[in-house]
C-alpha positions as CSV (number, residue, x, y, z in Angstrom):
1,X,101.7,92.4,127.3
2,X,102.2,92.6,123.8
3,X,105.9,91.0,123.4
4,X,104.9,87.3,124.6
5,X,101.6,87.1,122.3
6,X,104.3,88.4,119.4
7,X,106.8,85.8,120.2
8,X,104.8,83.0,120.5
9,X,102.2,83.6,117.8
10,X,102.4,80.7,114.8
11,X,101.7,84.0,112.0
12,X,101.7,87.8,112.5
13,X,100.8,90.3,110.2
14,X,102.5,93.6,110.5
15,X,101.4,97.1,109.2
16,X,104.1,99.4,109.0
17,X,103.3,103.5,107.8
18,X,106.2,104.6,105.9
19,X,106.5,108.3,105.5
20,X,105.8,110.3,109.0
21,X,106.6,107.2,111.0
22,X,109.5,105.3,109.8
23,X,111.4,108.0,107.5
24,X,110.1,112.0,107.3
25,X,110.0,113.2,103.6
26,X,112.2,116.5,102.5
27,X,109.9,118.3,100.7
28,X,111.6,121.1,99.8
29,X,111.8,121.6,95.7
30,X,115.9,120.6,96.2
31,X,115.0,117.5,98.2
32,X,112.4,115.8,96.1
33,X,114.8,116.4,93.3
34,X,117.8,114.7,94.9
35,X,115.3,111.7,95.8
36,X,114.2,111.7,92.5
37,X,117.5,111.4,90.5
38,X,117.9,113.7,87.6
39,X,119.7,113.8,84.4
40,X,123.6,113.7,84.3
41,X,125.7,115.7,82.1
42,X,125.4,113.5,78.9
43,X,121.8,113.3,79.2
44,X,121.3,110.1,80.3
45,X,118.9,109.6,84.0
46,X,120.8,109.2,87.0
47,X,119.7,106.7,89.8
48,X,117.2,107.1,92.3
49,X,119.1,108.2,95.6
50,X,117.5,106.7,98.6
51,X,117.9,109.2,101.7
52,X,119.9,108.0,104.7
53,X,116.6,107.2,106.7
54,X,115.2,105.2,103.6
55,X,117.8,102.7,104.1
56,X,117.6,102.0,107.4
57,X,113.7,101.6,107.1
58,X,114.5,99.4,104.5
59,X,116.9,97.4,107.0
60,X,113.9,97.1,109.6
61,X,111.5,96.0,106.8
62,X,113.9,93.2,105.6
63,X,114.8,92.0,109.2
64,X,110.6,92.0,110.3
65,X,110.2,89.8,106.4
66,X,112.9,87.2,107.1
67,X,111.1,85.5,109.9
68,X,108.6,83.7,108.1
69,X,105.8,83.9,110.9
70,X,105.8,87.8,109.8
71,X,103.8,88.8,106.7
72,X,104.9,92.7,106.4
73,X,103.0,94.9,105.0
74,X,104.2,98.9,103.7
75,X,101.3,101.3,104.1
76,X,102.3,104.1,101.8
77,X,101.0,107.5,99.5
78,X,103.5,107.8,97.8
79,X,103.5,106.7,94.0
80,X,104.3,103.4,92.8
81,X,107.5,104.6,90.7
82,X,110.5,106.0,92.4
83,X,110.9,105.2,96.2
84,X,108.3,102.4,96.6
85,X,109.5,100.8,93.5
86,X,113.0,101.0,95.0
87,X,112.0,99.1,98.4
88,X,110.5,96.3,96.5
89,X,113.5,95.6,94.8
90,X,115.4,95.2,98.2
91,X,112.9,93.9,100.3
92,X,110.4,91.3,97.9
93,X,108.6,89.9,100.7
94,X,107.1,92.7,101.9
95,X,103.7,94.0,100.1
96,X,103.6,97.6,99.6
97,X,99.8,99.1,99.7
């Protein structure tokens, strides 16, 4: 029932929960650290590492945004800085709340 009213609707607007649903956080003290990035041996801050599971939501986000009758949201705890910021880099048309 759903799949004809999504195909043949003129605009959508899609609400998609990130952590639990589309990728499940390691919170272990080692996991949010590796997620987190650190400090390399000269001092200077390593880059954010985005989990395996990260980047494929990240793939589903940017496929659901390139049709332009989609308007994608992100539904989201987590902080701004870090892995939030890191999706809107890759995915711009998708609004992050």
């Amino acid at each position: 029932m759903l799949v004809p009213k999504y195909k043949y609707s003129q605009r959508r607007i899609v609400l998609v929960d990130f952590e639990g649903t589309l990728w499940r956080r390691d919170l272990t003290q080692r996991g949010v650290l590796d997620m987190l990035g650190g400090v390399d041996a000269g001092g200077e801050q390593t880059e954010l590492k985005l989990p395996e599971k990260v980047e494929e939501a990240i793939g589903v986000l940017g496929k659901l945004a390139e049709d332009r009758r989609n308007e994608v949201w992100l539904l989201s705890g987590l902080r701004a800085k870090g892995v939030l910021e890191a999706v809107a880099e890759r995915v711009p048309k998708v609004g992050i709340v």
